[in-house]
N, C-alpha and C positions, 0 to 999 in steps of 0.2 A: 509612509512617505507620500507627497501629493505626487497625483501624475502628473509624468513630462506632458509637456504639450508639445502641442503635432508644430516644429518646426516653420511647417508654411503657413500658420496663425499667425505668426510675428514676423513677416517679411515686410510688414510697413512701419515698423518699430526700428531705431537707430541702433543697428547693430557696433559693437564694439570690438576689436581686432589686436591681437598683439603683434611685435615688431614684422614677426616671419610670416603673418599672414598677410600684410599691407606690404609687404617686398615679393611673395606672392601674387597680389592683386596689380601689382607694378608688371611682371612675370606675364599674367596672361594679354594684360593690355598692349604689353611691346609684340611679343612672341607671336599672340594670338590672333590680336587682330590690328595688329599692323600699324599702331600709332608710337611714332618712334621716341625714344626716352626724351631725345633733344624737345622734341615739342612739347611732352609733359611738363620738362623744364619751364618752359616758356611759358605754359600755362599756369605752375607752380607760381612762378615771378609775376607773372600778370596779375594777376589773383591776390597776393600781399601787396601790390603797388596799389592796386586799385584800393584795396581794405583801408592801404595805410591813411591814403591822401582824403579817402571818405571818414576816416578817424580822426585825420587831423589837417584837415585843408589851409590851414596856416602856415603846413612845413615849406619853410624855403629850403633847408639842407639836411643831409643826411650822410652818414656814416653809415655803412656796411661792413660787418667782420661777416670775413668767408673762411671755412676749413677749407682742407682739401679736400673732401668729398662731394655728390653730388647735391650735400644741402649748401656746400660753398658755391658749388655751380649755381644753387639757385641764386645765391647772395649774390656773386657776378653777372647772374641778367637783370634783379631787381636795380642794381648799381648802373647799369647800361639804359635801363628805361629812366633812371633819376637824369643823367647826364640830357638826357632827349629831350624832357621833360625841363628841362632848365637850374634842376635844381642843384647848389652846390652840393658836390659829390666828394668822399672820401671813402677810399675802402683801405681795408687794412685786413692782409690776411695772416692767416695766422697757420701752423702748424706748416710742414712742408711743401712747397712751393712747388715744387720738380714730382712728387708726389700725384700732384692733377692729372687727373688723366680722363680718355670716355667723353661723356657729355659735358662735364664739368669743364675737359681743357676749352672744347667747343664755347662754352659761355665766355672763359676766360678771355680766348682770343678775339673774340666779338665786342668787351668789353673793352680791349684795347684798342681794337678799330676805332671805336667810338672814341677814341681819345684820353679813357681812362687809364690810370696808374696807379695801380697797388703798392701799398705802402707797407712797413712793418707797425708794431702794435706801440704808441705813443700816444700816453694820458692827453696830452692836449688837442688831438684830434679827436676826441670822444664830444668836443664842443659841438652837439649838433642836434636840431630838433629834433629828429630822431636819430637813435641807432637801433641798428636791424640786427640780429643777430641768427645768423647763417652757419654756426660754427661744428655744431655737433651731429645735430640729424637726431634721425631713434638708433641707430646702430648702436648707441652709449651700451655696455655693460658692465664699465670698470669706474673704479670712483677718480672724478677729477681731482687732481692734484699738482702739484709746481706750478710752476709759473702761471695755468690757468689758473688756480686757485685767487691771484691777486688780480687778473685780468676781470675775473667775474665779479669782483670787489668793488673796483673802479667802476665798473660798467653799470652796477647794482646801487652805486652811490653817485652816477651822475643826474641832474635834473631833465635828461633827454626822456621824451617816451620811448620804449623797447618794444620794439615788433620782434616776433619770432618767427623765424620758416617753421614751420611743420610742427616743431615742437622746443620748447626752449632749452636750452642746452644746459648740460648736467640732470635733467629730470630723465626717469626710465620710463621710458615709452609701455615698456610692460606692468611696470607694477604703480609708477606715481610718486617712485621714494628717490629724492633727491642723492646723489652719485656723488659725495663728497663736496660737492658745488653747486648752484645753479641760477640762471639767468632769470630774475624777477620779471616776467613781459607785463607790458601794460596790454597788447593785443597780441593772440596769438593767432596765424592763420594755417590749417592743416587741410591735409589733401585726401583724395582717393577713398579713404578710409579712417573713418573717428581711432584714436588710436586709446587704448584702454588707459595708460596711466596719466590722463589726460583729466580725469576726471573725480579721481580720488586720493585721501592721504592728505601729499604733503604736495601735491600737484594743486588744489584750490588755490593756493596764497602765491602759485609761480606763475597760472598761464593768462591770468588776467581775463577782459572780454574774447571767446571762443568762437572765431567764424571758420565754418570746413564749406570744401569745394570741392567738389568731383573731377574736376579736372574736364567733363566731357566723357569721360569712361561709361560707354554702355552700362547696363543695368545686368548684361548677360554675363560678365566678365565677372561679377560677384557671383553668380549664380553659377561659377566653374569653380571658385574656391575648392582644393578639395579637401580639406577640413576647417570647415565650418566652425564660427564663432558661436558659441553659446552665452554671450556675455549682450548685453542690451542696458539703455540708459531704458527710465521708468518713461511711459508715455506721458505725457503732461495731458491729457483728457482723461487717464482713468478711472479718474472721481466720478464725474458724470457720463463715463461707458457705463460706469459698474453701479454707482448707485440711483436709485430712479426713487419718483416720486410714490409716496405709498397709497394703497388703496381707499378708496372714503372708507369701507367697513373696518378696516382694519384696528383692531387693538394689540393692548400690549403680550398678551400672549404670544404673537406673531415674530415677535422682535427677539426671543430668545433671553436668556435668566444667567447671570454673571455670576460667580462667586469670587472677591476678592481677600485672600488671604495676606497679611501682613501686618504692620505696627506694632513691631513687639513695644513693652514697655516704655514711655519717654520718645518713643517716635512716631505718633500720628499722621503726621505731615503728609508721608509718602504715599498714602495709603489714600488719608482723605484727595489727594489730587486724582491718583489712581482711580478713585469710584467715579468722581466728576467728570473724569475725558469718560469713563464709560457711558455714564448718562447723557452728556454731551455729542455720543457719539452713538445715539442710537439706541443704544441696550435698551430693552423691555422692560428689565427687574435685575434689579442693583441689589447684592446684595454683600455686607463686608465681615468678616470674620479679622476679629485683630483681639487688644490684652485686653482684658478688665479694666483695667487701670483705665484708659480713655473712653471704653466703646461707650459712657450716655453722652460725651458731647462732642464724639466726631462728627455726628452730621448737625450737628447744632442750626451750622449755616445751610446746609442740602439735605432738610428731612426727606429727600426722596429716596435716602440714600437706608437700604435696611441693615440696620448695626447690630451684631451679635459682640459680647465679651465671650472668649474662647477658654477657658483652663486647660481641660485636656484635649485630646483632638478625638476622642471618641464621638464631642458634641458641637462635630463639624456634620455627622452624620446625615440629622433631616434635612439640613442646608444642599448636602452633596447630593441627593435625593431629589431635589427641586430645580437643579441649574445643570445647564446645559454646556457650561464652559466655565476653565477656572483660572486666572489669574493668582500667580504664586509668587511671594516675593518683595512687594516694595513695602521696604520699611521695617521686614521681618527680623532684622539683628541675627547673630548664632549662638543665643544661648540655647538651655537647654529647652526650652519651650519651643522657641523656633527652631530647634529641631525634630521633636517631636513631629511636629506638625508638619514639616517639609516631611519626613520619615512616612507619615502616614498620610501623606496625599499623595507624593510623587506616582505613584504607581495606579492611583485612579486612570480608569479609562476613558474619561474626562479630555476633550479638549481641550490643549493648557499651554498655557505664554507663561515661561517660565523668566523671571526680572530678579537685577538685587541681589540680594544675600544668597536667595532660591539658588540663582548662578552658580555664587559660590558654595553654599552647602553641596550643589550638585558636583562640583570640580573633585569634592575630598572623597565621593562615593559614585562615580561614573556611570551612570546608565543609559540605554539608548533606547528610544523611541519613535512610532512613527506619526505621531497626532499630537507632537508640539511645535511652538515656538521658542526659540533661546531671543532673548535681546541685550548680546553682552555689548558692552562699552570695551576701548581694548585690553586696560588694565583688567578686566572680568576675565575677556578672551582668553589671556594669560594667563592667568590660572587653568581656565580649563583645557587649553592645549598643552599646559607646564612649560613655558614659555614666557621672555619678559615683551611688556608690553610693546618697547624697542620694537624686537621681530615681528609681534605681529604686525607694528606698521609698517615694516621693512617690505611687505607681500599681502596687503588685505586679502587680494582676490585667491592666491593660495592658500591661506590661512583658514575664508572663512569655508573653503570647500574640504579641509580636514578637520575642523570644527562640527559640520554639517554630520563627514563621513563617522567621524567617533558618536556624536549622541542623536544620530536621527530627525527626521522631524524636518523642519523649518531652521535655518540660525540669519538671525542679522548682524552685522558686525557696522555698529553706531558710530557716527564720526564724520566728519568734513567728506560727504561722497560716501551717504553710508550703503551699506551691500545688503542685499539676501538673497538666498541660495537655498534652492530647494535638492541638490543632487545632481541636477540635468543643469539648472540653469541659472545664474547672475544677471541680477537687477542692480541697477546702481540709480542712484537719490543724486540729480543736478539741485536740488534746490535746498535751502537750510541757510541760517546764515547765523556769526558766532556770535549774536545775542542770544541764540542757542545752550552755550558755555553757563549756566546757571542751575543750580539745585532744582529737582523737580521733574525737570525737560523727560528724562527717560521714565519715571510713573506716570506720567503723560499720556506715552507714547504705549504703553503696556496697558493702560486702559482702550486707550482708541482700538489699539488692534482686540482686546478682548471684547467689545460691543462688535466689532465686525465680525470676527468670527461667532456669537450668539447668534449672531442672524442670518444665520446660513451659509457667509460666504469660506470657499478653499480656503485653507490653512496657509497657502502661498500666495494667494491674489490677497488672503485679509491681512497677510504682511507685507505683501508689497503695497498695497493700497495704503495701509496703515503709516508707513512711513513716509510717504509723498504726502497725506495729509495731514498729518504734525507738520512736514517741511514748510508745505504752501502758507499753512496757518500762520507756522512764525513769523514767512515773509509776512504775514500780512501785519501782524504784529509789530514789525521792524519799521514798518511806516512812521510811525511813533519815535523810532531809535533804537539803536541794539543792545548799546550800555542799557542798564537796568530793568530787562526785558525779562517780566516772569515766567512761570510756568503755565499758571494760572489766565497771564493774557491770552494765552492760546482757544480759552476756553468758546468767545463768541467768534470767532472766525472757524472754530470747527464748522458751528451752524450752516455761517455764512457758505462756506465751502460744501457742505454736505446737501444741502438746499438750492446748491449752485444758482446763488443771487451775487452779485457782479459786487456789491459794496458790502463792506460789515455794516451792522444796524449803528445806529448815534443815541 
């Protein structure tokens, strides 16, 4: 397994929290050091008023749904600052009334001073530049149903833009998997504390533009957390922390020697992309192990690329001998040849990003190791936890740390906010975008990290790297459009990226 690293390395890294640890961090800021929840409130609501009206300075009016909790509280001060502010104002609360209590009544009553009148919930008052939606908070655990269920319909199908307090309602604040329902935001604004399911799953396509605010909360008040998040979004300068320019003497020896195993019979494809992000990505010496049948004109187009036809896997040997890291998987099929080969490699001592079929061969015969990568997609995942795909998106960040615990190593679990987990700790990918959704994208992505690991770097920095560099790539690729966005386009924005030049080449 790679080592943990030493916690106070990543104290400048955006840590990620789940619901009891940001009601926690709420905990020491009231308690500890004396800033009282009303005024958090206030700063909560300050903080989305400001967002809103800098998102959409055209709003004349707005709607606010409040619960009765204190994310309704916040919906009754952002509603109290609209009235101030001149704007037409409706709020409509919803769940129990009598209920209010704490800071929340506090806002309520201030809200009514100021003039305001809460209403009950009526489709025609959803007419309004904006609505805000204050309704649920992260306390959600149970899936919305009745009556919210049509509430969130309406609200999901009006042409208002949707701000969120904290977090949008029906999404779990812990895992990112929608609760039966959930509020589509076009901006969301959250507080204190990044909350984890904020950022993966089925949370990308709800929380819309992401702005968080500390509220004012010391820096020491985190630093009393007593258990500690292990969970971090990827640093967006990794690339150029970690990769640096190379020396004038340098040649390809230096760079490290790939072996890519795959292509069974009638599938090239996978394999030829595979060798390409490696070469694109730095590797030294490329070299590809796949059928007979293709290997004289897979690299037809990329003779850099060194091509063997494989029969048995006894005459992977001199190959295994020469490289220093092996890629296993794209493109391999499960016949009996691709198993053969998976049979007699898996167990090499070989650094290995194991993609593909390799996945699944590996799910039907389970071994655990500490000097690989897994890169399952979730429907892969599934298999190898014996589980449907469903579940695993139901809980990534659970998921991929029993993934991790069953077969050792490195695992990523690929997808809108994808994850890697080394044991100790969770990376999560802000960036990717679903011109992503295309054949190819993951041999891609199993090449990249196979050139980074070649060249010396950890087996968990060269997969966390490696996935933030496919992502950025794409973005860059998506410039162009995300409908019919290849795999292949990835290929000169790796450069661009790894070269860290500010434009791709023309």
């Amino acid at each position: 397994m790679s080592k943990p690293r030493n916690l106070s390395t990543l104290s400048t890294l955006s840590t990620l929290y789940r619901a009891d640890q940001t009601r926690e961090l709420d905990r020491i800021a009231i308690q500890d050091f004396g800033i009282s929840g009303f005024t958090l409130m206030q700063r909560a609501a300050q903080a989305t008023f400001d967002a809103m009206l800098n998102s959409y300075p055209d709003c004349k009016s707005v709607c606010v749904l409040s619960g009765a909790g204190n994310n309704g509280g916040d919906g009754y001060v952002i509603a109290t600052l609209a009235i101030k502010a001149g704007l037409k104002t409706t709020l409509i609360q919803q769940g129990d009334i009598n209920a209010i209590q704490g800071d929340a009544l506090l806002a309520k009553d201030a809200f009514t001073k100021a003039g305001g009148i809460s209403t009950k919930f009526d489709e025609t008052l959803l007419n309004a530049d904006v609505i805000v939606d204050a309704i649920l908070g992260t306390g959600l655990t149970r899936n919305v149903k009745d009556d919210w269920l049509h509430i969130f319909d309406v609200v999901n199908q009006s042409s208002a833009k949707k701000v969120a307090v904290d977090i949008p309602s029906g999404l779990s604040s812990d895992t990112g998997q929608i609760l039966g329902a959930c509020i589509k935001a076009d901006l969301t604004v959250t507080y204190i504390g990044l909350k984890r399911g904020l950022f993966t799953g089925q949370a990308r396509g709800q929380v819309g533009q992401l702005i968080f605010n500390d509220l004012g909360v010391p820096t020491s008040v985190y630093e009393q957390l007593s258990k500690k998040s292990n969970t971090y979004l990827i640093p967006q300068n990794i690339i150029t922390n970690t990769i640096k320019p190379r020396p004038r003497c340098s040649h390809k020896g230096n760079f490290g020697s790939v072996l890519l195993i795959g292509g069974g019979e009638g599938m090239s494809g996978a394999i030829r992309l595979a060798a390409e992000a490696c070469l694109r990505s730095g590797a030294g010496l490329v070299h590809v192990a796949t059928h007979p049948s293709h290997a004289h004109y897979i690299n037809a187009t990329r003779p850099e690329m060194m091509v063997k036809g494989v029969e048995e896997p006894h005459e992977l040997d001199e190959l295994l001998a020469k490289v220093n890291t092996i890629v296993l998987g794209p493109g391999l099929g499960k016949s009996q040849w691709a198993r053969d080969l998976f049979t007699y490699v898996v167990n090499s001592n070989h650094p290995m990003i194991i993609d593909a079929d390799a996945l699944n061969l590996l799910s039907e015969t389970p071994i655990k190791k500490d000097n690989w990568i897994l890169t399952p997609h979730p429907k892969e995942a599934s298999r190898l936890l014996n589980i449907t795909a469903k579940e695993i998106e139901s809980d990534r960040y659970s998921n991929i740390e029993k993934m991790q615990q069953k077969y050792g190593g490195v695992s990523i679990l690929k997808g809108a906010g994808s994850l890697i987990n080394n044991g100790s700790e969770t990376f999560v990918c802000t960036n990717g975008n679903p011109g992503m959704s295309s054949g190819g994208m993951g041999d891609v992505l199993s090449g990249i990290i196979g050139a980074l690991v070649a060249q010396g770097i950890d087996i968990f920095d060269a997969a966390t790297i490696g996935v933030e560099l496919h992502a950025q790539a794409a973005d860059l690729a998506a410039e162009n459009g995300e409908i019919g966005m290849l795999a292949s386009d990835l290929f000169p924005h790796l450069r661009t990226l790894l070269n860290n030049k500010l434009s791709a080449p023309h």
